[in-house]
N, C-alpha and C positions, 0 to 999 in steps of 0.2 A: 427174603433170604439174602446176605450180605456172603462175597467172597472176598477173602483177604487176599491181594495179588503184591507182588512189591513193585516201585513206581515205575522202574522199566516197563511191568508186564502192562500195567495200565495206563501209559503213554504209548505201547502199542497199539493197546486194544482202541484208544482213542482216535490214533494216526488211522488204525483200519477203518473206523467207522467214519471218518473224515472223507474216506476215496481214494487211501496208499493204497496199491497194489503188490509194489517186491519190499522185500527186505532192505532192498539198498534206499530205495525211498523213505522208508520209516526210522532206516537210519540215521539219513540225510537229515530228515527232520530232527531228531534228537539228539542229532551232535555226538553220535555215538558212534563206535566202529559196528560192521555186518553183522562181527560174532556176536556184541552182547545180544542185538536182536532177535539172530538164531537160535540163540543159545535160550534166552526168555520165550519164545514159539515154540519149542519144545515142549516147555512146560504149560502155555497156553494150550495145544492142543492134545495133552493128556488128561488138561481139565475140559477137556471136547468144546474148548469156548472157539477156536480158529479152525479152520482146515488153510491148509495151505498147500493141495493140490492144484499147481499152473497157477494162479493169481490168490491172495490172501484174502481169508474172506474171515465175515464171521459167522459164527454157526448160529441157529435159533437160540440156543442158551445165552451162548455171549453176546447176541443182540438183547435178550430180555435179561441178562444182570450187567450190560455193559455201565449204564446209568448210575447201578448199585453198588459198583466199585468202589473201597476203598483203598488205599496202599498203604501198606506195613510202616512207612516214614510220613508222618503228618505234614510234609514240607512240600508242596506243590510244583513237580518236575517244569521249569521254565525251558526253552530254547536255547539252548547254547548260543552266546556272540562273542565276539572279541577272542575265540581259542585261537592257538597257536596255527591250527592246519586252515581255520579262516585267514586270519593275516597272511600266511603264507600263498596259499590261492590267490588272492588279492596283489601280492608283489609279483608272483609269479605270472598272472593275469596281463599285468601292467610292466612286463620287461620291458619290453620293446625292442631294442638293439644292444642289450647292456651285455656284458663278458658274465661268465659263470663264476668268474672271483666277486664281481661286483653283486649281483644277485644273493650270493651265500652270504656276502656281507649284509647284506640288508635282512636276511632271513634271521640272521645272529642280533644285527641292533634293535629291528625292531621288534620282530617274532617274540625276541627272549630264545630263540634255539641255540645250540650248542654247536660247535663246528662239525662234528658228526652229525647230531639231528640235521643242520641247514641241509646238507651236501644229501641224505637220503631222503628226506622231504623234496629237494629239486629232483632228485633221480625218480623218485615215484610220481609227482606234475611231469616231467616229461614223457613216462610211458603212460600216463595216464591220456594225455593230447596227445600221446602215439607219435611223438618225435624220436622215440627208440621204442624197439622187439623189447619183448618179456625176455 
């Protein structure tokens, strides 16, 4: 018996059976933001394939048609590289001692980001390394 998932839910289901445990992990891996993943677990564990109390697991069904999965897009979900919130990490990473004009400049030439995107992409790496409160 084949279940049709679409390729979020089966790069989930993959990332669990791999040894991710949260949501923000499976995200990580997928280049994807928290939500799409919670939002696709939802519907993983109405089809009683995940439980996701305390740590994601998969349940004896989704272990025995993990294998059997197809997704609804014949196209094979790859690893996100080269996105914008990567290069950004990466210059942000690598500041060093530079001014915050110089930094947004660099998020803008290289990123591809907008003067707006630059400037809240830095405000989010900085609370994210906890250099500034929520």
């Amino acid at each position: 018996m084949k279940t049709t998932l679409s390729t979020n839910a089966v790069a989930i289901i993959e990332a669990i059976a791999s040894g991710l445990k949260t949501s923000k992990e499976v995200a990580e891996r997928m280049g994807v933001a928290v939500t799409v993943v919670t939002g696709s677990l939802a519907s993983l564990k109405k089809n009683e394939l995940v439980t996701t109390v305390g740590e994601l697991s998969l349940t004896k069904a989704g272990r025995k048609y993990a294998p059997t999965m197809t997704a609804t897009n014949p196209k094979s979900r790859k690893l996100r590289t080269g996105t914008k919130a990567e290069l950004a990490r990466n210059i942000f990473d690598h500041r060093g001692d530079k001014s915050r004009k110089t930094i947004v400049h660099e998020l803008i030439t290289v990123a591809g980001l907008s003067k707006n995107g630059a400037a809240t992409y830095l405000q989010n790496l900085k609370r994210k390394a906890g250099m500034i409160k929520s």
